[in-house]
N, C-alpha and C positions, 0 to 999 in steps of 0.2 A: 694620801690618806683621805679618804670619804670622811664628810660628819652626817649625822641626818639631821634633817630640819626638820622640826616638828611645831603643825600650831598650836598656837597660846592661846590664850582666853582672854582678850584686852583687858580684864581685870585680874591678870594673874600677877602675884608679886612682884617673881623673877626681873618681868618685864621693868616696873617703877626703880628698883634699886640698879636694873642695869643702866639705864641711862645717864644717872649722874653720872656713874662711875666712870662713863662715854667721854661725858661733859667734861669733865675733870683730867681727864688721861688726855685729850684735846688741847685741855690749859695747859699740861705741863709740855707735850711739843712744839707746843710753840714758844713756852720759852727757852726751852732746850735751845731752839732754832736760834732766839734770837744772842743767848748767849754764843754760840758758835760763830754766827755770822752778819749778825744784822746788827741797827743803829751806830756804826764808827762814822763820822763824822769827819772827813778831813778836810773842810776849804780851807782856805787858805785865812791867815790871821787868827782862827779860832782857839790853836795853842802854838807857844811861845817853839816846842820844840820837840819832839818824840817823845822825850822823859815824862814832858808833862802829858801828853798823848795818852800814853802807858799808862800816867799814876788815877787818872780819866779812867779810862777803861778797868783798872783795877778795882777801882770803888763799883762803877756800874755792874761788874760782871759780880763780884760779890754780895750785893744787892739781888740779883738774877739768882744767882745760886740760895740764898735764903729763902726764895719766893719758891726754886723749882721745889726746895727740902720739905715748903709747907705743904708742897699741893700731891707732892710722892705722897705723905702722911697721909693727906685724904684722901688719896685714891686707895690707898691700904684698908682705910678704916673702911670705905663702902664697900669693898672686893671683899671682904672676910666675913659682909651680911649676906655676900651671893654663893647659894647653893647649885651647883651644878658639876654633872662628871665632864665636861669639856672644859671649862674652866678650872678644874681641880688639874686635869692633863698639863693643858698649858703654862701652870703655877709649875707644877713639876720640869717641866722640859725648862721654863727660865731657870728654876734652881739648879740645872745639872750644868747651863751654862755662865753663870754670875762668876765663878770662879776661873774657866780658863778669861774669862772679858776682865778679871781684876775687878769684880765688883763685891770681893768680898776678904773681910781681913786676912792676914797670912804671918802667920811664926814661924821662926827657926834661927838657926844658925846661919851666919854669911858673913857678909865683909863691908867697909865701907870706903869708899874713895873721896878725899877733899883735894879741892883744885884753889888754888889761889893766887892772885895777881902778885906780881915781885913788889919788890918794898917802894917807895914813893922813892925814894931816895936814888935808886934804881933806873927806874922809869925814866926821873929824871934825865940821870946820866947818858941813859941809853940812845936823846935824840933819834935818829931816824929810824933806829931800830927797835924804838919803843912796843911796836907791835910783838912785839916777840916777849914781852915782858909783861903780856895778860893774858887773862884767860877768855878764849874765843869759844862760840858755839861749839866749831866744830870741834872743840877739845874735849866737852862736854861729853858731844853727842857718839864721840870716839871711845869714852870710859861707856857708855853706857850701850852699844854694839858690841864691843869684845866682852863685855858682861853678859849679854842676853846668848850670845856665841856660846859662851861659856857653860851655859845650862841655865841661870839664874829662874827660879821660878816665882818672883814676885821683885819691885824695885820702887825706888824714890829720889826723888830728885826733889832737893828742901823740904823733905817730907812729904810731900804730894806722891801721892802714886802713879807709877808710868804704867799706860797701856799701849794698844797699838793704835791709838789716834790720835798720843801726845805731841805734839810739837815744840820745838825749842827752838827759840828765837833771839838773837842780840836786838837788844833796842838801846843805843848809844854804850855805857859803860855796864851796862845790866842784860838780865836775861829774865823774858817773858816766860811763863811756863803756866800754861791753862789759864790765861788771862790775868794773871799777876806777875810781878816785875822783883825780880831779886840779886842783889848784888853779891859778889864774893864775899866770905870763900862760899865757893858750889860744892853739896855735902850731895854725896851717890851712896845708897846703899842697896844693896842685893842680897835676897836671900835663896840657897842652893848649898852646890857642892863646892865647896870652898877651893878646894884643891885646882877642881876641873877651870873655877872662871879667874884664878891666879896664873893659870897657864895661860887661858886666853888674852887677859892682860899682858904676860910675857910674850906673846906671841905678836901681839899687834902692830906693826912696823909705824903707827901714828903715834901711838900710845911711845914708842922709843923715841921719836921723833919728840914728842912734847918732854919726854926727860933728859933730853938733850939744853933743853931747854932750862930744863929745872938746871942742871950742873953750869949754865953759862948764863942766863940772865937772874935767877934765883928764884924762877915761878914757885908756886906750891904744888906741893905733892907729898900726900900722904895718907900711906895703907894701911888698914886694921882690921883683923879681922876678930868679928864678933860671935860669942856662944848665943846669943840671942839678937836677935831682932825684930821689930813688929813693922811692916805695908799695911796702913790701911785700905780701907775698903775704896777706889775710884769715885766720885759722887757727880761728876761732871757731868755733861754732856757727852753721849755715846752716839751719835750722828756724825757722818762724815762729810764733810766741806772741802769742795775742790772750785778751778777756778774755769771760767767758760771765755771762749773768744768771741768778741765781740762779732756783733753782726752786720756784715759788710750793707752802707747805707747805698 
């Protein structure tokens, strides 16, 4: 798609209100960025132990996200004093895609899945086989692939909303999700065809595997399915963070 450039008048409006707007939309990628990927801190002695690592990072990234909330705001507020048909375009093409990216609320009908660790008592007993008696990422991240399989067209995991840049992570007895750190029980919800992602569930040979689980060591596990539910809208950072190999010295 061609745009045509056209000169301005160095005293022409357009020009003084686009710049903030420049300014500001600058600010907010970088802290996008930094929320994603930058300032983790791991020497050594600085925390006691991953948990506290986590609960570190949970406050900081919270922080980050309050800061990106104010500066979206402003960049809203100067965008809405610039008049223009290429900019009006580009409003539109991000609004046709906020919704498949999960950046915008979603109702209906669906289902929910809670996962929860066997009873202490359990645990206990269990000695070597303890592992079998909590609940792991990948059990997580197994309800929530036969889900998506399923059809599911919007999701949550502790309320947050999953998109396709979420990551789930164990960090000691918990699980990070968008830079916060949450214990059992882990609550999945999906909204879609109910029918189609109860099949999915049925069909997933982990998903049977983990209810094997449930009937011998007493994991959690339990289905409901819902006439309502509401996904919010994503608020996170929508950059992607991969990891690079070092460079041979």
């Amino acid at each position: 798609m061609s745009v045509e450039h056209r000169r301005r008048s160095p005293r022409s409006p357009g020009w003084r209100i686009l710049t903030p707007v420049a300014s500001v939309a600058v600010g907010v990628l970088l802290v996008t960025s930094a929320i994603s990927s930058g300032g983790t801190d791991l020497r050594p002695g600085r925390y006691d132990d991953l948990a506290d690592l986590a609960r570190a990072e949970t406050s900081r990234v919270q922080a980050l996200r309050q800061r990106v909330d104010d500066l979206n705001a402003e960049v809203e507020r100067l965008g809405e004093q610039v008049s223009s048909p290429a900019l009006r375009q580009e409003q539109r093409r991000i609004a046709r895609l906020q919704a498949p990216a999960g950046l915008t609320a979603v109702e209906g009908p669906g289902l929910t899945v809670t996962l929860e660790d066997a009873p202490e008592s359990v645990q206990d007993a269990a000695g070597e086989q303890v592992s079998n008696t909590i609940v792991h990422q990948q059990d997580i991240q197994a309800v929530v692939n036969a889900l998506w399989l399923g059809g599911a067209e919007a999701m949550t995991l502790q309320g947050q909303r999953v998109v396709s840049t979420t990551g789930i992570k164990c960090v000691g007895n918990t699980v990070l999700l968008h830079g916060v750190t949450y214990s059992p029980p882990y609550v999945v919800s999906a909204i879609g065809d109910v029918s189609a992602m109860q099949a999915s569930i049925a069909s997933s040979p982990y998903i049977g595997a983990y209810l094997e689980a449930v009937d011998q060591y007493q994991v959690g596990w339990e289905l409901e399915l819902q006439p309502r539910l509401t996904a919010p809208a994503y608020d996170g950072p929508t950059d992607l963070s991969f990891a690079r190999s070092p460079v041979p010295s």
